[in-house]
Each structure stands twice: as C-alpha cells, then as structure tokens.
C-alpha positions in Angstrom: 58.9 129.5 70.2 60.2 128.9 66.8 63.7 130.7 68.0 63.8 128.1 71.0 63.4 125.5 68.7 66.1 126.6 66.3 68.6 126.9 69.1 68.0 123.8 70.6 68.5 121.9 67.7 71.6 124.0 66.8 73.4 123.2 70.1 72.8 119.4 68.9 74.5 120.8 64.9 71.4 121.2 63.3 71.5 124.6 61.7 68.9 123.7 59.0 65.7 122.5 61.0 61.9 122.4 59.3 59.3 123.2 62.1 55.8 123.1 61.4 52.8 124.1 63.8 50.0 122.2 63.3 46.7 123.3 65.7 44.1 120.7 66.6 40.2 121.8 64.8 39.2 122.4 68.3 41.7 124.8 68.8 43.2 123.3 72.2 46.4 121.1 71.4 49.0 122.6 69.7 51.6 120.2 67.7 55.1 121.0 66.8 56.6 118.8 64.1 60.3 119.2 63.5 62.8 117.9 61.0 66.1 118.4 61.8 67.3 118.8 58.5 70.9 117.6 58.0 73.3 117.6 60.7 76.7 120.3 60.9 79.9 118.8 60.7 83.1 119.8 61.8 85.2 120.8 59.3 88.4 121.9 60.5 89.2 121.5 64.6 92.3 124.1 65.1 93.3 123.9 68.9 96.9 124.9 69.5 98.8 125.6 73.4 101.4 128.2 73.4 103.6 129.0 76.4 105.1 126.9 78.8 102.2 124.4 78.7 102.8 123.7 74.7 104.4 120.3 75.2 102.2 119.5 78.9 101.3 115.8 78.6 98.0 116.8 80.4 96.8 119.2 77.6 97.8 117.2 75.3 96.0 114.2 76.7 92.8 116.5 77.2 92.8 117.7 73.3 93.7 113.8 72.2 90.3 112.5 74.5 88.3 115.2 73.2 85.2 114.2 71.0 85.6 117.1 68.5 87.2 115.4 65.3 86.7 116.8 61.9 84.2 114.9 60.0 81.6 114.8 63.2 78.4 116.6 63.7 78.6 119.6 65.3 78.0 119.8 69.0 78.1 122.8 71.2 78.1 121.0 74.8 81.3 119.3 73.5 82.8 122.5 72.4 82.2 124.7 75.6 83.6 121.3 77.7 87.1 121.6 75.7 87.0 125.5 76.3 86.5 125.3 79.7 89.0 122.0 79.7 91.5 123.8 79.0 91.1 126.4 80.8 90.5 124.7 84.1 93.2 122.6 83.7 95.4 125.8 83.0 94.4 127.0 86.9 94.7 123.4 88.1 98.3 123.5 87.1 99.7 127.0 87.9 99.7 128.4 84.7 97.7 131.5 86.1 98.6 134.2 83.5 96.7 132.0 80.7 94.0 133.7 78.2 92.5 132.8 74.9 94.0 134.8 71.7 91.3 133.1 69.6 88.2 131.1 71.0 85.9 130.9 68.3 83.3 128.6 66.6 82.5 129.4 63.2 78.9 127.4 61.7 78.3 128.2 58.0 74.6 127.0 58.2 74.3 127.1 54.0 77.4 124.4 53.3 76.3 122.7 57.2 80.0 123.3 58.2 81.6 124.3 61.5 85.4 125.6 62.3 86.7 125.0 65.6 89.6 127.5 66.5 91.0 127.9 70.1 94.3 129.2 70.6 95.2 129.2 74.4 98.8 130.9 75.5 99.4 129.2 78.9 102.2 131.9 80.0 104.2 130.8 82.2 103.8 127.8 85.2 104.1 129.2 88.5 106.1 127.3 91.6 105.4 127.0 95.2 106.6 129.6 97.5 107.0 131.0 100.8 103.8 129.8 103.0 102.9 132.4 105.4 101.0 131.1 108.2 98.2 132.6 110.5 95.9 131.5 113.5 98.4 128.6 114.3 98.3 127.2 118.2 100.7 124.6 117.4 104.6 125.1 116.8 105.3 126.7 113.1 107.9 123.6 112.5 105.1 121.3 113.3 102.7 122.5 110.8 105.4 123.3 108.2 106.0 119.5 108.1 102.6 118.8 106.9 103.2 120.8 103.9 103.4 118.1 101.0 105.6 120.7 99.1 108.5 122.0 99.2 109.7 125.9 97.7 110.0 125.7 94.0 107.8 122.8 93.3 105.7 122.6 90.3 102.3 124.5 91.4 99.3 121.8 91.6 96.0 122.4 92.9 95.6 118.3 94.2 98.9 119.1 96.5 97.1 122.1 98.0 93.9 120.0 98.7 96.5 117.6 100.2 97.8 119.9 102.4 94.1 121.0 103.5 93.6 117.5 104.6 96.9 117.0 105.9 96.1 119.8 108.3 92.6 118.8 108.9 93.7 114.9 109.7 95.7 116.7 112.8 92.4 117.5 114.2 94.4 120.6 116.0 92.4 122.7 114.0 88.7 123.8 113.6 89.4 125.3 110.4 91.9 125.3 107.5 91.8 126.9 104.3 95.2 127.0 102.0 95.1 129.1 98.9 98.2 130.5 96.8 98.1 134.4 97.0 96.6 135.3 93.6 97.7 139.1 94.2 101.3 137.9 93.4 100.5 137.0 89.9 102.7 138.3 87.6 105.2 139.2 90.5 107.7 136.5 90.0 107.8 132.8 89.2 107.2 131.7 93.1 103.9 132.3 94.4 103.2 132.5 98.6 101.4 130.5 99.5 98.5 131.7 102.8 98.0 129.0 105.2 94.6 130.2 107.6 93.8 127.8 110.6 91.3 128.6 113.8 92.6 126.5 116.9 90.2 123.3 117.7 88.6 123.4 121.0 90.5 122.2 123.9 88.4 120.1 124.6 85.6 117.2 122.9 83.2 114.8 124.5 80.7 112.2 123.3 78.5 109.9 125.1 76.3 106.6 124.0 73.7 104.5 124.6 73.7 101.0 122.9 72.8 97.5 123.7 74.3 94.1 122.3 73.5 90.4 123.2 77.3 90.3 124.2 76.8 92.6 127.3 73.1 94.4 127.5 72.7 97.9 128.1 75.8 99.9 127.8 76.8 103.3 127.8 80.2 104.9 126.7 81.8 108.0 127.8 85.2 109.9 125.7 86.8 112.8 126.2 89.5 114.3 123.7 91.5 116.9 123.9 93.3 117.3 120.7 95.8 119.6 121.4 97.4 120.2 124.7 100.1 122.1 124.0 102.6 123.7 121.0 104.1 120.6 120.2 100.9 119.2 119.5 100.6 116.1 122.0 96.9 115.0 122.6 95.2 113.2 125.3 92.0 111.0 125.3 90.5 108.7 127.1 87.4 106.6 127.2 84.7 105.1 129.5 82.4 102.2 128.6 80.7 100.6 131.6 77.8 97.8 131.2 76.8 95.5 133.9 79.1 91.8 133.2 82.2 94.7 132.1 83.7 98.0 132.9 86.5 99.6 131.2 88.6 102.5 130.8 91.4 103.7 128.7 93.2 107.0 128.8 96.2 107.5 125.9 98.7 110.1 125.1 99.9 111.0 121.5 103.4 112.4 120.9 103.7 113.2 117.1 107.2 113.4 115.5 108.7 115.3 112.3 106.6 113.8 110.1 103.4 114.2 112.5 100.8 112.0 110.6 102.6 109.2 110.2 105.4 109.0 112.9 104.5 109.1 116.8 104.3 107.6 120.3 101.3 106.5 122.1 101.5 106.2 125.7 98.2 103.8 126.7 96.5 102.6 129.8 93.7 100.6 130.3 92.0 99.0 133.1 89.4 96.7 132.5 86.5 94.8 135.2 84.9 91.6 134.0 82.0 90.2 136.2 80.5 87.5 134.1 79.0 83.7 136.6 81.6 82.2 134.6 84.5 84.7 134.6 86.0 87.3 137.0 89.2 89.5 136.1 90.8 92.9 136.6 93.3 93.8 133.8 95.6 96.4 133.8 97.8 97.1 130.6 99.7 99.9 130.3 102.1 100.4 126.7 104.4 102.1 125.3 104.1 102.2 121.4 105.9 103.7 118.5 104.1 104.4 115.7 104.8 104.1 111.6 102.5 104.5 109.2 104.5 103.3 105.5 103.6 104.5 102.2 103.0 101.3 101.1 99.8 101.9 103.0 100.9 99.4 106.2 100.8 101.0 109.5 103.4 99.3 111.8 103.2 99.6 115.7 106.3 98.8 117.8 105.5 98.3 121.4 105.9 97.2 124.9 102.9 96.2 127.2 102.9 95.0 130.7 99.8 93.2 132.0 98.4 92.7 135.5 95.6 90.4 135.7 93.9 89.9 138.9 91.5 86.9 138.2 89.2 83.7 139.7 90.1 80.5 138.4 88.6 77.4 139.2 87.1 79.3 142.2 90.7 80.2 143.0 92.3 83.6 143.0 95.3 84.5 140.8 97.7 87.3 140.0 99.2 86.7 137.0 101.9 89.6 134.9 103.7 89.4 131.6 106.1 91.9 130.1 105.0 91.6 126.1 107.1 93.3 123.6 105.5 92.8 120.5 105.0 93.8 116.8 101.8 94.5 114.4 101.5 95.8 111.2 97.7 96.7 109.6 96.2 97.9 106.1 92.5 99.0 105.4 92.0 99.6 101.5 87.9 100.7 100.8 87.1 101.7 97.4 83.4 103.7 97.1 81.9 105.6 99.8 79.4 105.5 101.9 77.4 103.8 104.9 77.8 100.3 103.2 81.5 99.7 101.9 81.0 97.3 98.6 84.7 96.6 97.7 88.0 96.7 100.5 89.9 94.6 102.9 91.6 94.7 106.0 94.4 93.0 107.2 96.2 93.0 110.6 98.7 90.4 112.2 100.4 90.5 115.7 103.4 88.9 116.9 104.3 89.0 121.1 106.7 87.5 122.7 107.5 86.8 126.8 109.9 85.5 128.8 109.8 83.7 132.4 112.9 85.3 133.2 111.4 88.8 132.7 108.7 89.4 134.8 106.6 87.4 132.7 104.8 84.1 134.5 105.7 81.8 131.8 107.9 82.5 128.0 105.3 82.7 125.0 105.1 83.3 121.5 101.7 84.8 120.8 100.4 84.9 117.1 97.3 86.4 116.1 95.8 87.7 112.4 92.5 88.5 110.9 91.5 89.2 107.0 88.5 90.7 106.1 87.3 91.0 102.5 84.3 92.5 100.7 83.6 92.4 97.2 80.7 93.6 95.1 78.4 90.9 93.8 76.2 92.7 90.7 75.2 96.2 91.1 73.9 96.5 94.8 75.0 93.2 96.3 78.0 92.4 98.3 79.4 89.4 99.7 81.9 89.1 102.7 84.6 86.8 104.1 86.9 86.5 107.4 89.0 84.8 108.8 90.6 85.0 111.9 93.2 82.9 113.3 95.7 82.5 116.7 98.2 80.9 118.6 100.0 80.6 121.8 102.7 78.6 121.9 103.7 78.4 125.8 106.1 76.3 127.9 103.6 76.4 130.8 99.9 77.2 129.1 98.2 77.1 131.9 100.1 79.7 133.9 98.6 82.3 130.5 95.9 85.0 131.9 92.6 84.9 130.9 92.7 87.5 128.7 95.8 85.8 126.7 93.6 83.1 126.0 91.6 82.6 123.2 87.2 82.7 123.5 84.8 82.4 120.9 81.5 82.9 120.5 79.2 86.6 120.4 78.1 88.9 117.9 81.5 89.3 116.6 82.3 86.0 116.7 80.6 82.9 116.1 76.4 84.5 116.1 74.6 81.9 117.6 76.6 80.8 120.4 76.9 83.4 124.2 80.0 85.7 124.6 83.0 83.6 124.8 80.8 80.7 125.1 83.3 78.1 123.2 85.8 77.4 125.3 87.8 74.3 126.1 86.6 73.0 129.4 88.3 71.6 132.6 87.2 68.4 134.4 84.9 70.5 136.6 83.2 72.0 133.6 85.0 75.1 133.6 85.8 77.4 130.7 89.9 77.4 130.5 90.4 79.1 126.8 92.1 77.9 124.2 95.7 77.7 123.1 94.7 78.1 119.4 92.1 80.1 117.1 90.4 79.5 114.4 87.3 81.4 113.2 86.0 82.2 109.8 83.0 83.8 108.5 81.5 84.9 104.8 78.4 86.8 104.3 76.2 87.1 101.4 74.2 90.7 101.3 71.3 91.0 99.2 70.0 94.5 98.6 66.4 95.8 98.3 65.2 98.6 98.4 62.4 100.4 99.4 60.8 103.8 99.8 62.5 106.6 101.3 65.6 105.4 101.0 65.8 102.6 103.4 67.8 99.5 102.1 67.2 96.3 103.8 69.0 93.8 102.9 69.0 89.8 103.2 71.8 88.1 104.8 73.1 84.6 104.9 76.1 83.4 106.9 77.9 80.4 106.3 79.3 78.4 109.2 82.3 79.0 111.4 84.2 77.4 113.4 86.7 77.4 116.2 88.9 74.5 116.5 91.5 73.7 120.0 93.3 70.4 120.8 91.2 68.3 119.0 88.3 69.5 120.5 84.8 69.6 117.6 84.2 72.4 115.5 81.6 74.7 116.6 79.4 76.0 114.0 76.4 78.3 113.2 74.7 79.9 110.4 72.1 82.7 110.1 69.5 84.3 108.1 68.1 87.6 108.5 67.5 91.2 107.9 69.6 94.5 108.1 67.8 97.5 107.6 70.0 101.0 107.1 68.2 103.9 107.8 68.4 107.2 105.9 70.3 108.3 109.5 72.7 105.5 109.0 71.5 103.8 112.1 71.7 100.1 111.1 69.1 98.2 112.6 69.1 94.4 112.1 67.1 90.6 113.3 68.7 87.2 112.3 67.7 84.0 112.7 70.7 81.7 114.0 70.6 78.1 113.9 73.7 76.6 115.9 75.1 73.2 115.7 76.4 71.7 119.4 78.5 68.9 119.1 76.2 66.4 120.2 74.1 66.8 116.9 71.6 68.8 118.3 70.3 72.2 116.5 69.2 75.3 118.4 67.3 78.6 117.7 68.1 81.7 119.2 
C-alpha cells in the first residue's frame, strides 16, 4: 500500500510524501495519514522539433499552450499529454517517419527538482498521392470529384475525414473507409492514398404512422433508390395519405462535376385535398437547378408549372401558372443532439407569372421565414419566427388556392383549425389572403427527471396574421413537451385564442 501511495502522490510532483498508519484499538478501521511533503518543480522544460515540422505553427502553438513551465510543480498527467501531443499531432499532419531521439523526465527527489527533455525529429511531411479506388458502382470521375484534395497537397488527416463524409453524404455507398497506404512510408514524398467503398442497396423504404390535429391519422410511404445507375442519378418518391389529404411526390437527382453541391432535380407532385371547406387537385411538376455556395447558402433556380383543379364558391375551376422562380436557404446549428440550443434558419422565395404565358393572371410572389434559437442559461432555450408573404397580382382573384395564403394549425398559429384564418367572402367563404404575416417566440424551460426524460415548459407568445385590414388573429399557449430517451417527443399545451370579437377559447 505504501508503494501506491508514493506513486500516486508522485504523479501529482510529490516525491517526498510522510505516510503514517494508524489502526483503530479495536483493530477494525485502518487510517492512512499522508503529508505530501513539498511539491517537485520543474526545473528546466527542454522540448525541441527537428525536421521539416521545426518551424510548424501547430507545434509550436501546442508547446506555447502547454502547462509545463519551469518553476511549476511537477505533474506527470501534463507531461505524458505533451508526449503524446506531439506525437499525435506528428500523424495528424503527415509527418509519418517521426520518433523521439530523447523523451525523458528526470525527478531528483533529494533537491525536489524535475528536467523535462523531449527531442522529436518530425522527418519529413508527406503529400497526397495517387488514390486508388475499389468497390465503386458509380463512374471513377464521379467519385474522384469528391476528393477534397488534389495530388501533392500537404497530407492532413481532417481532409481525409472530409473525404469519408464527402463520400458518405452521396448515400451511393454502404460503406467507405479512406486511409493513406502506410506501406509506402519511406517510398517517396507522395503517399497513395486507398479509397474502399461497398455499393448502397438499390433500393430503401420507410413507412409511418403519426397523427396531428392538422389532419388525424396519417400514414406515409418513401421509397429511395440512391443510385440508379454509373453517373449516380437517384430516384425517390413519397406517399402520405390521411383522410381531408393525399399526396404524392416522385423526384429525380442529376448530380454534376461537383456532385454535392451542383445538380438538377426533376420533381412531381400531385396532391388531393378534401376538407367541408376546401376541395383541390394540384399537380406541380419542376425543373430545378441546384447550388449549394460556400458561403453556406443553398440556391435553387427553377421552373414549376401548376395545375389546380379546385371548388370555389361551390363552383368548379381549372386554374394553371407557369412560375419561374428563385430561393436561396441557410441552416447554421451549433451543438448536437435531439434538442438544437443555438442556430437559425433562413429561406426567402421570389416567383414570378405572366398572363401572357400560360399563367391565369401575371404575379409576383414573395415569401420568407426566419427561425432563431438561442440558449437561455445552461438548459434553457428560447425561440422566435417569423414568417411573412406577398402576392402582388393584377387579377387576385383569378390566384389558385394553393397560391394563397392560410393560417392557422400546428405549424401555424396553435390554437386556431388548419387554415382556419382566412379572409372571407360575402357568403362566408374562406378566399386566402393576398398577404402574410405570422410570427412566433417560444420560451423552453428544461427539467429533468429520472431516466433521462426532459420535460420541459413552454410558453408561446401571440401571433398573428394580418390581410387587407382585416384583425389580427392571435393565440398563446402553455404546456408540456416531454423527450423520451428514444427521442420520440411527446407533448400537451394548453391554447387560449383570441377571436376578434373579444371572446377567448380553450382548446
């Protein structure tokens, strides 16, 4: 015992400890009693980097940050992290050939003084080569292009996780694993790089159950296939079917050189509403192209022509618009995890139609939500939207239903039915508005309890939505979200409403 003692304490630089044993009369409790006598200090810290990595800005960076200064106790945990610092840094970086000449820690327990000497020769830094590539479905050229390197480049280990994640983003592939070929150390400055891939499976499929005040019961259908041939297109298409709605979409992805973030979509969806106070078949079929920027923007170029087959003031009408149009959107999340605590999310739309292309009157179309969550304390979070729209029309009332603007739902304003606020007609029918405005802010209040469920409070303040004039709608809620160890998110709120007339409601 009295060795574990000392070498605990001299991991902490205490090479001089007093430990005393002192036994209880009745023989049964035993009492250790140590002094750590005084502490080690560093009396000399001699690190020096030979090679190619002698003036690295990393390595010099790591020594600079490093808590061994000459004057300071003694501590081995802070010694082995340099070692090993450097030395995983060394790999990081390429310098593969790299070995200690000296490594040593001298402690001279009688004057309670340590000497720090590593001497790390990095050799040289070895480059990117050649990739060789196996178990590939999908043209070379393709998956070349995901390479975030190029032959001769610097070796770092962060651009070979990018390129893992470049090739798993694809999803052409089940597996991926990219390592430099270690055998060719020592073989030349350029080291080959092995690219191993397993084709993904031709074909995916999910189903659901869910239910939402919006529509009841639903259930949801997709099937992916994501890869259908060498040049990598893909091909998926989904089915959600509840009893007011019904709607399908099928889309086909044509990547480009730079496959992540340059491609075509070609979509179509056909969607069935049945609701007392709406009825509507839309068809939309679009042609989009596809940037996303490194400023972190994705921008969608695109072409969409609607059909809308649809019961208006218990009248049929066929109504079709030919709408180029223009969006660009950005998600930034920082943390991970079920429950995002800092990010936004912005998007904004622009589309245009003209009566003298297909389209039954010319408009301008503007719509654009922010989102923003920010952390509020340690487990808190607090939450604010906005969402706004326009359509400026020469003939408004010639615009399709689903050009018009609703409000009202779970993802709306809470509180009021699906598309409930509406501008109404004289006969007390719902026409949609012209213009949008909606904004919501939550305030999440964390608790939690055992097992690792974490309820949480919720209080939303009002929004609105606001159309020629017309009052503001408004509602605000209190209630409870529960997330479940599963990350099923389970949640009851009590909504309070305010109708124009004064009057509140519950629901």
């Amino acid at each position: 015992m009295t060795r574990e003692i000392e070498e605990a304490m001299n991991a902490l630089g205490h090479y001089n400890p007093t430990i005393d044993f002192v036994v209880s009369d009745q023989g049964d409790r035993l009492t250790v009693n140590v002094e750590p006598g005084p502490p080690t200090r560093i009396k000399l810290v001699d690190v020096q980097i030979s090679g190619e990595a002698k003036d690295d800005e990393d390595f010099m960076r790591l020594i600079r940050l490093s808590p061994l200064k000459e004057g300071r106790t003694l501590n081995h945990n802070q010694y082995d992290s340099l070692r090993s610092g450097i030395r995983n840094l060394a790999l990081q970086k390429g310098y593969f050939d790299g070995a200690y000449s000296v490594s040593r820690l001298e402690v001279i327990p009688k004057l309670n003084e340590a000497i720090i000497r590593l001497h790390y020769d990095s050799g040289i830094r070895y480059q990117f080569g050649k990739s060789t590539i196996t178990g590939s479905q999908i043209d070379i050229q393709k998956v070349q292009s995901l390479q975030p390197y190029e032959i001769g480049d610097d070796y770092q280990v962060s651009k070979v996780g990018q390129h893992n994640q470049n090739l798993s983003n694809t999803e052409w592939f089940s597996s991926v694993f990219v390592e430099p070929d270690l055998s060719q150390v020592g073989k030349g400055r350029e080291l080959p790089m092995k690219v191993s891939l397993a084709p993904q499976v031709r074909n995916q499929f999910e189903t659901g159950l869910g239910y939402s005040t919006d529509v009841g019961a639903k259930l949801k259908f997709k099937w992916k296939k994501p890869w259908l041939n060498e040049h990598g297109h893909s091909f998926d298409t989904s089915l959600d079917l509840s009893i007011p709605e019904q709607q399908v979409t099928a889309s086909y992805k044509i990547p480009l050189d730079d496959v992540l973030k340059d491609y075509y979509v070609i979509q179509y969806g056909l969607k069935n509403v049945n609701r007392s106070d709406k009825k509507t078949l839309e068809s939309n079929l679009a042609f989009e192209r596809h940037w996303v920027l490194d400023s972190g923007w994705h921008r969608t170029v695109y072409i969409r022509y609607l059909v809308e087959n649809y019961e208006f003031n218990a009248q049929g009408e066929l109504g079709q618009f030919v709408l180029p149009g223009l969006s660009y959107s950005r998600v930034v999340t920082r943390g991970s995890g079920p429950l995002i605590m800092s990010g936004n999310k912005q998007t904004i739309m622009f589309e245009v139609g003209d009566e003298r292309a297909l389209s039954e009157t010319s408009v301008f179309r503007l719509r654009g939500t922010s989102t923003w969550i920010s952390s509020l304390g340690e487990n808190h979070r607090g939450l604010f939207k906005v969402d706004v729209g326009a359509n400026i029309a020469a003939e408004p009332s010639k615009l399709s239903p689903s050009l018009r603007f609703f409000a009202g739902g779970d993802n709306s304003v809470r509180g009021y039915d699906y598309e409930s606020i509406s501008p109404v007609d004289d006969a007390g029918n719902k026409t949609g508005g012209q213009y949008i405005a909606t904004s919501t802010s939550n305030i999440n209040i964390e608790s939690r309890v055992t097992g690792g469920e974490q309820p949480s409070l919720m209080w939303v303040m009002p929004l609105m939505m606001i159309q020629n004039g017309n009052e503001a709608q408004a509602s605000a809620c209190v209630g409870c979200h529960q997330l479940a160890p599963s990350n099923l998110t389970m949640h009851a709120d009590s909504i309070t409403n305010h109708k124009p007339n004064g009057e509140f409601t519950l629901a």
